[in-house]
C-alpha positions as semicolon CSV with decimal commas, in nm:
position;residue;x (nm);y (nm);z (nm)
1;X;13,810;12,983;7,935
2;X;13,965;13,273;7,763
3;X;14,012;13,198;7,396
4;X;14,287;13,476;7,368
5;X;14,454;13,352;7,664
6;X;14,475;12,983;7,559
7;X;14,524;13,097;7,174
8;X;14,891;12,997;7,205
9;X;14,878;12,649;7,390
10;X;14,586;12,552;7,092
11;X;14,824;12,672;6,834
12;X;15,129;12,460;7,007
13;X;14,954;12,166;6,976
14;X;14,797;12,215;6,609
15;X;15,090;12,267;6,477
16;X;15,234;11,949;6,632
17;X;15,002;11,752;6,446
18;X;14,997;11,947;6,133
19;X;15,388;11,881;6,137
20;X;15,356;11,549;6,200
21;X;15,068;11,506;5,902
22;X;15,280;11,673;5,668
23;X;15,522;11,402;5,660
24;X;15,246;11,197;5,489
25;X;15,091;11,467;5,335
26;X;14,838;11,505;5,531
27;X;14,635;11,835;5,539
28;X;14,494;11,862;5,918
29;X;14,235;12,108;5,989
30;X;13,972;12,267;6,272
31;X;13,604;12,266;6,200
32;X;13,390;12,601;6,301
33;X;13,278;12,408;6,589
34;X;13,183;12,413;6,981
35;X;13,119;12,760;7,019
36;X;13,488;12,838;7,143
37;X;13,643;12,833;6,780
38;X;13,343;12,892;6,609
39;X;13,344;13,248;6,483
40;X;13,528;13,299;6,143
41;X;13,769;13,565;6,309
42;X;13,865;13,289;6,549
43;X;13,918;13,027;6,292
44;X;14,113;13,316;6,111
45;X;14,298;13,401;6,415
46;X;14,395;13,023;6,499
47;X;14,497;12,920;6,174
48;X;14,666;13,237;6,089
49;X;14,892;13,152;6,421
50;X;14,945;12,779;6,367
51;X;15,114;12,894;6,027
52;X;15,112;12,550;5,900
53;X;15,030;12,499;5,471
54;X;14,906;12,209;5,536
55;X;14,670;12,338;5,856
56;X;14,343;12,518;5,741
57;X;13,993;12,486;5,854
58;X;13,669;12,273;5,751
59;X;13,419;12,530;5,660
60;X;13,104;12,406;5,830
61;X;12,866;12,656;5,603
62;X;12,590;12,635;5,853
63;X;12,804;12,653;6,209
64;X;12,852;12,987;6,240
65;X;12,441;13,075;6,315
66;X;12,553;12,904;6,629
67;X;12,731;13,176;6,749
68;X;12,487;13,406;6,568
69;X;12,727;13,489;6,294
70;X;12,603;13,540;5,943
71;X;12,719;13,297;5,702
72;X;12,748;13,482;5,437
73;X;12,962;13,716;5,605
74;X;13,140;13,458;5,738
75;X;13,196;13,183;5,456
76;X;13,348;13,471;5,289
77;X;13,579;13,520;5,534
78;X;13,709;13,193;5,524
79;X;13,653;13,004;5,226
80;X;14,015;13,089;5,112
81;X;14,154;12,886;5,408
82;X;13,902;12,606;5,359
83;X;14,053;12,259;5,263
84;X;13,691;12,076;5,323
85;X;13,337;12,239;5,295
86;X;13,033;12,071;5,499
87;X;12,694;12,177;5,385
88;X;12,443;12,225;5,656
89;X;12,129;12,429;5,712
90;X;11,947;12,507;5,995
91;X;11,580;12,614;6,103
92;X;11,656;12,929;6,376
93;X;11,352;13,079;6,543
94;X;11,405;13,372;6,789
95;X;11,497;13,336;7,175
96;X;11,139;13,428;7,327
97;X;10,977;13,141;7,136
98;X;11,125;12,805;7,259
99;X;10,967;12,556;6,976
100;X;11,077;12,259;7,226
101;X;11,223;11,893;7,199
102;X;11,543;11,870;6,897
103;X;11,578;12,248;6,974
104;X;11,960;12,426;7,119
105;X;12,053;12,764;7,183
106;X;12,264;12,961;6,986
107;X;12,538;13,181;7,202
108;X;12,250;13,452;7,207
109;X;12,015;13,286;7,305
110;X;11,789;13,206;6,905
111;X;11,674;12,815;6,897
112;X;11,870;12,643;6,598
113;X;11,758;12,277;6,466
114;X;11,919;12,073;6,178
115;X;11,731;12,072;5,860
116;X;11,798;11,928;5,550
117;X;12,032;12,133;5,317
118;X;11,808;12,367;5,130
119;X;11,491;12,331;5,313
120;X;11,594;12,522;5,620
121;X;11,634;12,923;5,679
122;X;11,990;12,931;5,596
123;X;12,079;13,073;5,182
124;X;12,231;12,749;5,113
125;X;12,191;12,866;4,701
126;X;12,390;13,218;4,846
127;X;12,651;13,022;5,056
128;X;12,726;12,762;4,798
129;X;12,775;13,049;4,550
130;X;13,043;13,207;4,761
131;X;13,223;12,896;4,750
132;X;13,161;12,773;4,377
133;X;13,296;13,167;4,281
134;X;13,571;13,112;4,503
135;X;13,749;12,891;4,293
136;X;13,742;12,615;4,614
137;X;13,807;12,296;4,418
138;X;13,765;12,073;4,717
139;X;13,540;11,805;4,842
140;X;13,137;11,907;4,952
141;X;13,017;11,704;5,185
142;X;12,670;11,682;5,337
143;X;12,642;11,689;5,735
144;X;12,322;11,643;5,816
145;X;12,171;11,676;6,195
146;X;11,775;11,671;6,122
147;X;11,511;11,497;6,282
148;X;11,421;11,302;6,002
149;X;11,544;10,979;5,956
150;X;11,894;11,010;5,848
151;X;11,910;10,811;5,486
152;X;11,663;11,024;5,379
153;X;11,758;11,347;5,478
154;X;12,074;11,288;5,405
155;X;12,013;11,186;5,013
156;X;11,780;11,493;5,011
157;X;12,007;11,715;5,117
158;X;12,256;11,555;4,870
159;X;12,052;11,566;4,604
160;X;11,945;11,951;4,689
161;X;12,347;12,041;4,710
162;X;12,346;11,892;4,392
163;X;12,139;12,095;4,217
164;X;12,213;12,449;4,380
165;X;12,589;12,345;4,278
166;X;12,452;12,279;3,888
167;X;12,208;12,572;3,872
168;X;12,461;12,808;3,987
């Protein structure tokens, strides 16, 4: 897999369904996901060449550490293409100590879990500050991959994004 290689055929078929969505007025977008489009250049890149109005990208604000990318950096790349922000955070602890079970591997190698927006190592306060200045007038929503039961890390985290977003 070569993602400048198969840039074009992704694009092709985007913009199908982008074209197809705007007829209902849809907006259709690709989430910083999978490691392949992950990186905020190749979200960039892909929308960018789909060329759509209506195609732009979920901003997962915690998906980029999997491809050790900094959020910061990269939210503020891309909030101005954003047409959905999910709010994540993540504990990462470096590749030569393996913490175990409800651990993955970021592309270099750094062992990520899900945490619960705003307790985790990720500058949630930071990242939703980039897009509250932005002028993003979208929806938040909270994805939540923790090992805590889910209802309760989920209205945690909500009830942390809520806050950051007031306080700010």
């Amino acid at each position: 897999m070569n993602f400048n290689a198969d840039l074009e055929r992704i694009a092709n078929a985007c913009r199908k369904i982008a074209d197809y969505a705007n007829g209902f007025g849809i907006t259709t977008s690709v989430e910083n996901h999978g490691y392949y489009v992950q990186a905020s250049d190749r979200v960039q890149t892909l929308v960018h060449t789909v060329g759509r109005d209506n195609y732009k990208t979920t901003l997962d604000i915690g998906n980029f550490v999997c491809v050790d990318e900094d959020p910061i950096r990269a939210v503020k790349n891309n909030i101005s293409i954003a047409s959905m922000v999910h709010v994540k955070d993540f504990y990462i602890r470096p590749a030569d100590r393996n913490p175990g079970e409800g651990w993955f591997p970021s592309a270099a190698g750094r062992y990520l879990r899900g945490a619960i927006a705003g307790q985790g190592d990720l500058d949630v306060p930071a990242l939703l500050g980039i897009v509250k200045s932005s002028g993003y007038d979208g929806y938040l929503s909270i994805e939540y991959e923790g090992m805590e039961d889910c209802k309760r890390g989920t209205k945690i985290a909500f009830d942390n994004a809520k806050r950051i977003w007031n306080e700010l």
